[in-house]
C-alpha positions in Angstrom: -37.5 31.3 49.5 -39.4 28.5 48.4 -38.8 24.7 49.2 -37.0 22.8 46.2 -39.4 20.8 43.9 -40.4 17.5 45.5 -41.6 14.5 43.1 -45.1 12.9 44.4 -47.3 9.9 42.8 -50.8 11.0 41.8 -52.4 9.6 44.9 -49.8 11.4 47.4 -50.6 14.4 45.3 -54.1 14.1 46.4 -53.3 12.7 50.0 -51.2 16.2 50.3 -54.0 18.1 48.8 -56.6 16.6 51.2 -55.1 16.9 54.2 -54.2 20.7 53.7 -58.0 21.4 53.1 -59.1 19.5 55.8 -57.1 21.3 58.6 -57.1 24.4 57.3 -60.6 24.3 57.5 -60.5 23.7 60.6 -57.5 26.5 61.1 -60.0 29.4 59.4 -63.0 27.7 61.1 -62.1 30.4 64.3 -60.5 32.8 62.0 -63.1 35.4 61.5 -63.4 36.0 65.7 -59.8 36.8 65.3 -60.1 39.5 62.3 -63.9 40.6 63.2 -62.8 41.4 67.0 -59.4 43.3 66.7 -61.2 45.3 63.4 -64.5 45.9 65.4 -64.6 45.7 68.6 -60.8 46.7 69.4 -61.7 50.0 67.6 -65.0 50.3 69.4 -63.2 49.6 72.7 -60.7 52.7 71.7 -63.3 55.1 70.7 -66.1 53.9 73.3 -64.0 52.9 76.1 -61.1 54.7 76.5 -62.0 58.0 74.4 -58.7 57.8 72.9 -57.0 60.1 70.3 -56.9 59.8 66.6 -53.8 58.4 66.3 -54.6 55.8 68.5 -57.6 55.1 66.7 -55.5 54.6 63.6 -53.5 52.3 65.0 -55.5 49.4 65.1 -56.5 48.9 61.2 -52.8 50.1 60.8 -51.3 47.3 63.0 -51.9 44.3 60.5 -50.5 46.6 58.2 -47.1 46.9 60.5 -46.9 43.0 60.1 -47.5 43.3 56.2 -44.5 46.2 56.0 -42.2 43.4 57.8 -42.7 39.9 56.1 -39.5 40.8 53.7 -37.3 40.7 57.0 -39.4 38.4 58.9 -39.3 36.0 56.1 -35.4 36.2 55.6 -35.3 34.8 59.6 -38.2 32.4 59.2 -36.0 30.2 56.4 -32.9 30.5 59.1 -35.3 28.5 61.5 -35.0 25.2 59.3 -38.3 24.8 60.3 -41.5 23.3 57.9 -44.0 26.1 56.8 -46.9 25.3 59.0 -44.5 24.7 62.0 -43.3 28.6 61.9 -47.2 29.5 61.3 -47.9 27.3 64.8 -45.7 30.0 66.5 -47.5 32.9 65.0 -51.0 31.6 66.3 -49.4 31.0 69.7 -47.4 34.1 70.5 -50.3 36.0 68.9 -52.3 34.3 71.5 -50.6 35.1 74.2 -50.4 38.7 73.5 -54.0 39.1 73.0 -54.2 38.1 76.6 -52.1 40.6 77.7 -54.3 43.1 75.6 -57.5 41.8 77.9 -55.5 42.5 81.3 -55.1 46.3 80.0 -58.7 47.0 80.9 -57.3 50.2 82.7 -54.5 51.1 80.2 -54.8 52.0 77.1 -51.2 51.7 76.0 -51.2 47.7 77.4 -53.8 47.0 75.3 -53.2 49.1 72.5 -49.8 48.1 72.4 -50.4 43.9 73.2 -52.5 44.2 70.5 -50.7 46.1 68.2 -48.5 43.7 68.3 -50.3 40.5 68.0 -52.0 41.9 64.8 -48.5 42.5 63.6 -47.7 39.2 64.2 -50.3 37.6 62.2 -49.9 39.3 59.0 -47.1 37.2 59.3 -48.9 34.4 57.9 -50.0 35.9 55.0 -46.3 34.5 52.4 -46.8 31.7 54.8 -49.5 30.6 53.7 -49.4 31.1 50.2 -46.3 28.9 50.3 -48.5 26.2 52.0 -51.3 26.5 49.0 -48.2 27.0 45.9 -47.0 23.5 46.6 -49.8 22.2 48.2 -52.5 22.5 46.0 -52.6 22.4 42.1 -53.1 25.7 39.9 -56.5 24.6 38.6 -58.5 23.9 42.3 -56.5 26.4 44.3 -58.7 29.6 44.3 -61.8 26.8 45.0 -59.8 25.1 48.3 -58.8 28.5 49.0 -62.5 30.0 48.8 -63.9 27.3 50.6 -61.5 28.4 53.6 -62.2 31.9 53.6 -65.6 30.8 53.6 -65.6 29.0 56.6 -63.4 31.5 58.1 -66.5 34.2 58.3 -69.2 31.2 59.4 -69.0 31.7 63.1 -68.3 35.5 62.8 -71.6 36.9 63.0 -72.5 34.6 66.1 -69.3 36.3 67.5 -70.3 39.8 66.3 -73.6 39.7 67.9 -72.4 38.1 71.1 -69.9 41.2 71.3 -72.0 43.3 70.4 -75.1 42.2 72.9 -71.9 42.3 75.5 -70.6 45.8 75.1 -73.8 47.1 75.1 -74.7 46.0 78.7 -71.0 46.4 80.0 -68.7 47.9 77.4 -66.1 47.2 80.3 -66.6 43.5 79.9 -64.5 43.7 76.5 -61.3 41.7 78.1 -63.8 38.7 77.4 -63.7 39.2 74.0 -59.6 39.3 73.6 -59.5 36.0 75.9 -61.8 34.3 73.1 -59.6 35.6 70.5 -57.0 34.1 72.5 -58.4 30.8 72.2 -59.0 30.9 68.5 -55.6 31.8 68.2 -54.2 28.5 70.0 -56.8 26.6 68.6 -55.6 27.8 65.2 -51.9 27.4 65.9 -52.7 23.6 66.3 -54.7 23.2 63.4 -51.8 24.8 61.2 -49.3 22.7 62.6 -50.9 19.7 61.1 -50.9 20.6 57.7 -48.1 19.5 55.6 -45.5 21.7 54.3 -41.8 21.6 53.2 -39.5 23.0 55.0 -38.3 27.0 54.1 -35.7 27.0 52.3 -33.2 30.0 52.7 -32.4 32.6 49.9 -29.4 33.3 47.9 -29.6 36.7 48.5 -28.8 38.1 52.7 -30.6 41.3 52.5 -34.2 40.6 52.8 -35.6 43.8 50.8 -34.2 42.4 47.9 -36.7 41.1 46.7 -38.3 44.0 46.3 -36.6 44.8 43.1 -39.0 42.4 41.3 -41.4 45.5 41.1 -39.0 46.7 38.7 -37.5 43.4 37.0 -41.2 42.5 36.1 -42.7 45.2 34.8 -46.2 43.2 34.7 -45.8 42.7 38.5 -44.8 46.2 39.3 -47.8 48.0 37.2 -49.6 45.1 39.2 -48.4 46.7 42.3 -49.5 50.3 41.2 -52.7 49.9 40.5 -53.3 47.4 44.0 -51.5 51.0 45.8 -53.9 53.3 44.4 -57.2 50.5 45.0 -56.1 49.7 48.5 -55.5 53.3 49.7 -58.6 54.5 48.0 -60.2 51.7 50.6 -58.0 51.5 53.7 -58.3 55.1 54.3 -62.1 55.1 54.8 -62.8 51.7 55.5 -61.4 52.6 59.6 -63.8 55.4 59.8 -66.9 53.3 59.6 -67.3 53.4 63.7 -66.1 56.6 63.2 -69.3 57.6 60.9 -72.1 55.4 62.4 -70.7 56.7 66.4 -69.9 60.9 65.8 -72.7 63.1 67.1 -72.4 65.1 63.6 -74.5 62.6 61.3 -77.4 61.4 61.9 -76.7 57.8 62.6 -75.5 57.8 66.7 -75.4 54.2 66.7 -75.4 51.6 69.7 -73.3 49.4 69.9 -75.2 46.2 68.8 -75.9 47.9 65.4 -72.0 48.8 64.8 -71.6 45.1 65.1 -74.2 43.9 63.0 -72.8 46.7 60.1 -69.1 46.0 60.9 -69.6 42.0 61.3 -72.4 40.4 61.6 -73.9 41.7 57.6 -70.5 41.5 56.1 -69.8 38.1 57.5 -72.7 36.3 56.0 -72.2 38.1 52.7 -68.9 36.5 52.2 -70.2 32.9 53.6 -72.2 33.0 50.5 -69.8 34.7 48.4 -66.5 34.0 48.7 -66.8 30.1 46.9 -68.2 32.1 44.4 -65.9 34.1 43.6 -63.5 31.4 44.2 -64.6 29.2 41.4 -64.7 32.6 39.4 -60.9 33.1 40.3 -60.2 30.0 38.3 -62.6 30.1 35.6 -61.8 33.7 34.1 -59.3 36.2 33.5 -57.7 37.8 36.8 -58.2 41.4 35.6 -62.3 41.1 34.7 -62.6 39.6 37.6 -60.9 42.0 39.9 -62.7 44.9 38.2 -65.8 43.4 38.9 -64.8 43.6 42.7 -63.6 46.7 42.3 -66.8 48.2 41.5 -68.5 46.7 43.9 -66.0 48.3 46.3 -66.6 51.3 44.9 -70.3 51.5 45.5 -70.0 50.2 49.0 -68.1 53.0 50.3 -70.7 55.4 48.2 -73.8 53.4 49.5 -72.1 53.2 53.4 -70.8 56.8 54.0 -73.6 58.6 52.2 -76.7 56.7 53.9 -78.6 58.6 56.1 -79.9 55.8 58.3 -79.1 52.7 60.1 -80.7 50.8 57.3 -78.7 52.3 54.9 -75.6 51.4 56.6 -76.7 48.0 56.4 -77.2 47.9 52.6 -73.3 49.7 52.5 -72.7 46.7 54.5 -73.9 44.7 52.4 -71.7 45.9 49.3 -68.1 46.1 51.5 -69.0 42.1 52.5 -69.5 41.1 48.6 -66.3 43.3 48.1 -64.2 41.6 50.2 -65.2 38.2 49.6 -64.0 39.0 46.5 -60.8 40.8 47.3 -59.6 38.6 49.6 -59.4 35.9 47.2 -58.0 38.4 44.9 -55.7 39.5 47.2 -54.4 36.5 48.7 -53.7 34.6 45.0 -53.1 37.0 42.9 -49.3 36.2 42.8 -49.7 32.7 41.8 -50.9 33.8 38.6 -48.1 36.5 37.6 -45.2 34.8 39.9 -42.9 32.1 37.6 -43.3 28.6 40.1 -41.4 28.5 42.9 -41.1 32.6 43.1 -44.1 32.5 44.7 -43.4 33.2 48.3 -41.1 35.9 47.0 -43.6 37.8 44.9 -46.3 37.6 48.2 -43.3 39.2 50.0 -43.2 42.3 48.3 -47.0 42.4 47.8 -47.2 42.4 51.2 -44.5 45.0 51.8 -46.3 47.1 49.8 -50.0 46.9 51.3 -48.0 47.4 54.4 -46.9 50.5 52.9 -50.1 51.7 52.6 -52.1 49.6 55.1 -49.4 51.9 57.3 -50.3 55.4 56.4 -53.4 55.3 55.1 -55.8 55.0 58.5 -53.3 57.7 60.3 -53.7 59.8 56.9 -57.9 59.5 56.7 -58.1 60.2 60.9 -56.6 63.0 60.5 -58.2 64.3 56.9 -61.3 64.2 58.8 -60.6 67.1 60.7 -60.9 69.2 57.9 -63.4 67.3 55.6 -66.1 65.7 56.3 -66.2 61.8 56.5 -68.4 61.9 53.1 -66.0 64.3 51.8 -63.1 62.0 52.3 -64.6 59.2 51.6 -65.8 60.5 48.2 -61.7 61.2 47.1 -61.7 57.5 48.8 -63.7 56.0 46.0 -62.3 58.2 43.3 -59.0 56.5 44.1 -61.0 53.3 43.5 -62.5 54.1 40.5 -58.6 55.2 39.3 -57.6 51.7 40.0 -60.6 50.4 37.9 -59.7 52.5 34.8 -55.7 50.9 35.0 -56.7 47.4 34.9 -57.2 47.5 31.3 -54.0 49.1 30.0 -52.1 46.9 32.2 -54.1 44.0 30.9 -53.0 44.8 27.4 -49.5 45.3 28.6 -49.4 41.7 30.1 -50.4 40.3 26.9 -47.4 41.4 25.2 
């Protein structure tokens, strides 16, 4: 589902290359109010707000996750459009946008906002093959992870300004959290425009009518699917105690009980600066060394965060776990979002993010609903400690199925 190859001089190559960074620097500039307020401050607003159960609780890390399980078919109708790339992204933004204001009217129903939102998160993951079209043909193998970085980058700048402004806001007037989905709103169109300016090719259509197809590339490539594995067993290790964060710093049975301007300086404001400084980092790192040391190397981190985060005792101690999840995900995202271009033969690219994405979808799904309701027969350390376990299980594959690649 990839565009057919296109010849370009040197200097268009560049020109391309250019214009993508520039306005999708400007696309991720309102990116993290986007990500930080429906993580944060959505959950906040369930737990705080509305005192709402633990499946609706779950719902909100697990609705990205809803999008992720759907870009197979959603992709398949995307190349019927005839539409360029960033055109079909444009739409996203907007109708994401649109919903997130119907999520602020709902400031006296739980199931409009839930469900407007549910939605709109859904929507977005959307971008994720999208995208990676965008920086396949766009940008060339040996700067991508560094363009890419220097978006993600940006994307988390304005975060912690918008963290501590929601934060200062919910804590005089929790009510007053409509304001927050209206500015997410806005970032949302804003972003929509910004996409719609970068060049892309047009999306082309695939050979093959059912859109889960593609999913027997776990199999075909055996590389990819042991790939796949090990990011099942890593990302359910974290998606499954990453939610109960709030959960942990806001229950009256540890000793944190914290207000509201703290959650947002643990769940944004800390994290967001760490991965300003780090994600070029591990951008250029992306590019310079092997995939698999370098996605151990987050991998511990990650596995130290939830240890240092769920096992702290105080509010400064949830700031140092903090801390380690913002290093980690600097690092994963990149991970995360590129990781195909190295393993996917050129052009398969968009249909090896596809699957990836079905399957953190998978898990992104059922893991949230799954750690909810684990924790009402463990405790959150408890939980979280078979959390990292799972973590430290991915770490110990990477090297066999390093070898195995080789081969």
């Amino acid at each position: 589902m990839t565009s057919p190859a296109l010849q370009h001089t040197d200097t268009e190559t560049v020109e391309i290359a250019r214009r993508t960074l520039r306005w999708d620097m400007m696309r991720s500039s309102l990116a993290g109010f986007i990500d930080a307020g429906w993580r944060t401050f959505a959950l906040l607003v369930v737990t705080r707000y509305f005192d709402a159960s633990s499946f609706a609780k779950a719902l909100v890390p697990a609705a990205f996750m809803i999008g992720l399980l759907t870009t197979p078919i959603a992709l398949l109708y995307f190349t019927r459009l005839r539409m360029r790339t960033s055109t079909i992204c444009s739409i996203n933004y907007v109708c994401a946008g649109c919903l997130f204001l119907v999520a602020s009217a709902g400031s006296d129903k739980l199931w409009i906002f839930l469900g407007a939102g549910t939605i709109a998160a859904a929507v977005l993951a959307q971008q994720m093959p999208l995208l990676v079209h965008i920086y396949s043909t766009n940008y060339a193998a040996s700067i991508r992870g560094k363009r890419v970085a220097y978006a993600m980058t940006l994307s988390v700048a304005l975060a912690p300004f918008f963290g501590w402004f929601g934060g200062q806001l919910l804590e005089r007037d929790i009510s007053a959290f409509p304001i927050l989905f209206q500015i997410m709103a806005g970032a949302c169109f804003f972003s929509g425009g910004c996409i719609y300016m970068t060049p892309s090719r047009i999306l082309q259509r695939s050979p093959k009518s059912n859109p889960l197809s593609q999913l027997s590339l776990a199999w075909k490539d055996k590389v990819f699917g042991c790939m796949l594995g090990m990011w099942m067993i890593l990302g359910f290790g974290n998606l499954t105690t990453m939610p109960l964060q709030i959960e942990y710093m806001t229950s009256d049975e540890y000793s944190i009980q914290a207000t509201n301007t703290q959650i947002a300086i643990a769940a944004i404001v800390i994290p967001s600066i760490t991965r300003i400084i780090a994600t070029s980092i591990w951008g250029h790192l992306f590019d310079a060394f092997n995939f698999f040391l370098i996605r151990g190397l987050a991998s511990c981190i990650q596995l130290a965060a939830i240890v240092s985060f769920f096992f702290a005792d105080s509010i400064l101690g949830i700031y140092l776990g903090a801390f380690g999840y913002g290093l980690a995900l600097a690092g994963g995202n990149v991970n995360w979002s590129l990781w195909v271009t190295k393993f996917a033969p050129v052009g398969q690219e968009t249909n090896y993010m596809s699957v990836h994405t079905f399957t953190a979808g998978m898990r992104g799904l059922v893991a949230p609903f799954i750690g909810f309701y684990m924790i009402q027969f463990f405790s959150i350390q408890g939980w979280a400690l078979f959390g990292s376990l799972l973590v430290g299980l991915s770490l110990c594959l990477l090297y066999p199925i390093s070898q195995f690649a080789r081969r």
